[in-house]
ZAVO-514211 format. One record per residue (C-alpha): residue number from 1; x, y, z. Coordinates in pm, whole numbers, plus 50000, padded with zeros to 5 digits. Each point is the difference from the previous one (the first is absolute). Layout:
<recs>
   nr     xx     yy     zz
  NUM      X      Y      Z
...
</recs>
This chain:
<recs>
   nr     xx     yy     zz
    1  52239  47098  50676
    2  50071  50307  49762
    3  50105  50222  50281
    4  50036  50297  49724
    5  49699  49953  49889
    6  49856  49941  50359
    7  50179  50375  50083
    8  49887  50169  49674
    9  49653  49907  50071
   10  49983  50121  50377
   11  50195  50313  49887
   12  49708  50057  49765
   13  49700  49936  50175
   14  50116  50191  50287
   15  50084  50271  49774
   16  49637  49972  49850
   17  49850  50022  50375
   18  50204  50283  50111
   19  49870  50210  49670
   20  49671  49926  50053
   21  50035  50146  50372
   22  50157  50307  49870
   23  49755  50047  49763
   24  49703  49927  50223
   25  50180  50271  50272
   26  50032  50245  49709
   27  49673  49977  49882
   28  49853  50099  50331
   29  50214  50256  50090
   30  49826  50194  49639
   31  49664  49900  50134
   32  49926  49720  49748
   33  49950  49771  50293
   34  49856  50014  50283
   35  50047  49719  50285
   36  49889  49691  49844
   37  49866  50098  49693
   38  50156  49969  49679
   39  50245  49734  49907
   40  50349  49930  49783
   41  50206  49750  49813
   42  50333  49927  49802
   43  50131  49720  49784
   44  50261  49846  49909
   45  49969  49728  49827
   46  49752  49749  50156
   47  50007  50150  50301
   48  49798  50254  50128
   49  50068  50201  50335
   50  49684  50175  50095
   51  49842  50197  50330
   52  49794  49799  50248
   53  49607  50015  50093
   54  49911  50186  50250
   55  50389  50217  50061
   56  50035  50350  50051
   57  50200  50086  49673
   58  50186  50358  50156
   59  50187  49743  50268
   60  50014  49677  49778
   61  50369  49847  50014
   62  50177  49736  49787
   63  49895  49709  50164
   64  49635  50089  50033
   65  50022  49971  49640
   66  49842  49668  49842
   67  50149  49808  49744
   68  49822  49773  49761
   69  50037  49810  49638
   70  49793  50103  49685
   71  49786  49748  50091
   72  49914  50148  50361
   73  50166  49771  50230
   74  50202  50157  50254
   75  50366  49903  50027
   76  50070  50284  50295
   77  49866  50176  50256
   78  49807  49948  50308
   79  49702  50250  49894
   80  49753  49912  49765
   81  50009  50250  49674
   82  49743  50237  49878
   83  49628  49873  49940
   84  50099  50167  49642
   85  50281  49735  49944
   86  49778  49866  49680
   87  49992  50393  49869
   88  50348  49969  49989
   89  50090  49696  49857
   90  49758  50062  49767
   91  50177  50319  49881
   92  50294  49804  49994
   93  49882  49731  49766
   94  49853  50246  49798
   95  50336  50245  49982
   96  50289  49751  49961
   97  50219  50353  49989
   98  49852  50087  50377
   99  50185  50030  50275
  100  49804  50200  50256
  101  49655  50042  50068
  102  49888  50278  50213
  103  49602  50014  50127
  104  49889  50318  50245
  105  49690  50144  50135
  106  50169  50346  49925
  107  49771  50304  50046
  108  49955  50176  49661
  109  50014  49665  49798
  110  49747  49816  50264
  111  49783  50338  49912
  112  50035  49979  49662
  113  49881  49657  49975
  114  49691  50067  50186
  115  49893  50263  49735
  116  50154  49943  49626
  117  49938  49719  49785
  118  50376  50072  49827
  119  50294  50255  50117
  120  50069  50183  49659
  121  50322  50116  49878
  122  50018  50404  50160
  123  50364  49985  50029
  124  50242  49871  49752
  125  50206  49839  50297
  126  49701  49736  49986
  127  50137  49871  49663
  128  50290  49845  50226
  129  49694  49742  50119
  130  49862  49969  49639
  131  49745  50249  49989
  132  49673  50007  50125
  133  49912  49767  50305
  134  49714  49787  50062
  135  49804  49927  50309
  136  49959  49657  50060
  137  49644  49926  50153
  138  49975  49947  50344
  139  50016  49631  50164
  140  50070  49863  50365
  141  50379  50020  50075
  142  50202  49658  49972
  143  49739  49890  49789
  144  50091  49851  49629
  145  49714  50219  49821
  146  50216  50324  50122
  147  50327  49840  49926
  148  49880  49931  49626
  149  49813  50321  50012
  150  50320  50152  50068
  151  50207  49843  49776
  152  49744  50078  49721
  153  50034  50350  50094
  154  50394  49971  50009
  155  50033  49868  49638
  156  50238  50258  49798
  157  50002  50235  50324
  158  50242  50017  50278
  159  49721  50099  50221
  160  49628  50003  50090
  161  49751  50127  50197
  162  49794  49728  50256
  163  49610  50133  50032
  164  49944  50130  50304
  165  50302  49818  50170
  166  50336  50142  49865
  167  50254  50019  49746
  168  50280  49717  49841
  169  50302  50062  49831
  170  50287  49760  49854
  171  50350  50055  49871
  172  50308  49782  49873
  173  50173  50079  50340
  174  49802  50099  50366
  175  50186  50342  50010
  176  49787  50073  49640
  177  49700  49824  50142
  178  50033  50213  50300
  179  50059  50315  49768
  180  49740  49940  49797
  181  49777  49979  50278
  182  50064  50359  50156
  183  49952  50116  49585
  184  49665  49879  50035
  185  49945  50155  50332
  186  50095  50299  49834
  187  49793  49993  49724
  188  49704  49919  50137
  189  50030  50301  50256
  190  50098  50214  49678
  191  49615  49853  49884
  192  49840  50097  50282
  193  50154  50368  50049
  194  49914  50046  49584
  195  49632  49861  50072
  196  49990  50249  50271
  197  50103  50286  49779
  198  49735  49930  49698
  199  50007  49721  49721
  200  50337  49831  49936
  201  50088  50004  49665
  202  50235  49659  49909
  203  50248  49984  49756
  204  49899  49893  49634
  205  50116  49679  49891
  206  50227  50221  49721
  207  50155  50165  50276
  208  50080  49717  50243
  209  50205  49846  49664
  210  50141  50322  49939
  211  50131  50021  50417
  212  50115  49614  49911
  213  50174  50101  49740
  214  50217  50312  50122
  215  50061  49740  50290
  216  50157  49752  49790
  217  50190  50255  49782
  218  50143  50166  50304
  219  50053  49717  50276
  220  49708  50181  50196
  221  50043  49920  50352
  222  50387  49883  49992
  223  50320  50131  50143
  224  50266  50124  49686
  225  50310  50125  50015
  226  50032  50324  49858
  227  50122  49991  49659
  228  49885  49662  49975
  229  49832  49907  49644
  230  49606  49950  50071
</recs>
């Protein structure tokens, strides 16, 4: 037996599960999740850790956590995983580059998707998902017409909006998925409160590539030490 290989393996996956249970803890504690509802996963290579059916996410612990293979079969843990396992994997398959896949029933998102047909770009923050997002139409959960409804929904996007059911988000690591998560919390609240006031009025296509642009040219959104060339 490859006992490194044995240890670098069981160093990983419990590394995966304990993010996950973080994450999940995290995610309720900013009201993303509630009990039950709502579901997350991370990936390294073909293994997936990812929350179990039926848990309450704001006390889920490491070895709650489920672990499966790409193809769904689960290699650890006593708890059977999400009924959204196939949204994930899916994802997955889709996003070679994905490494954490973050589903809630959060509040303004979960509104949102009961109302709008698309979340337009308000705020140029939204750009960091890849601009406007799309609802996906609504289907049973754990069922594969949401999971490729999803995914559909996904394609170019790091996160969508679930018809009357929720919102998704993905990143190349679960603290991104997670943060880009709470930025569509956010802007979907923003929505609502600019609904509220009168008509919203998006940014133009010529000023999202203008935003994108000062971004690039300045390292928008990074840390620099001062005096550092830009």
């Amino acid at each position: 037996m490859d006992t490194t290989s044995s240890t670098t393996g069981t160093t990983t996956a419990g590394a995966l599960r304990s993010a996950v249970a973080d994450a999940s803890r995290l995610l309720a504690s900013r009201g993303l999740v509630v009990g039950t509802a709502g579901n997350v996963s991370a990936r390294v290579g073909d293994l997936v850790a990812i929350t179990p059916t039926g848990a309450d996410l704001s006390t889920l612990v490491a070895d709650e956590v489920c672990l499966v293979d790409l193809d769904g079969h689960q290699v650890a843990g006593d708890l059977a995983p999400t009924s959204e396992l196939g949204l994930h994997l899916g994802v997955y398959v889709d996003a070679p580059s994905a490494a954490g896949v973050v589903h809630t029933h959060a509040p303004a998102s979960t509104a949102a998707a009961c109302v709008v047909d698309r979340l337009p770009v308000l705020h140029y923050n939204q750009l960091a998902l890849g601009g406007e997002l799309r609802v996906a139409p609504f289907h049973p959960f754990g069922t594969p017409a949401l999971a490729a409804a999803v995914r559909e929904a996904l394609d170019g996007r790091l996160a969508a909006l679930m018809a009357n059911h929720g919102a998704i988000a993905v990143g190349p690591s679960l603290a991104k998925a997670v943060e880009h998560a709470l930025l569509t919390e956010w802007l979907a609240d923003l929505h609502a409160r600019a609904v509220a006031l009168g008509t919203p009025r998006p940014l133009t296509p010529a000023q999202q590539e203008a935003v994108i642009e000062v971004a690039l040219r300045t390292g928008y959104g990074t840390t620099h030490r001062v005096g550092a060339p830009r």
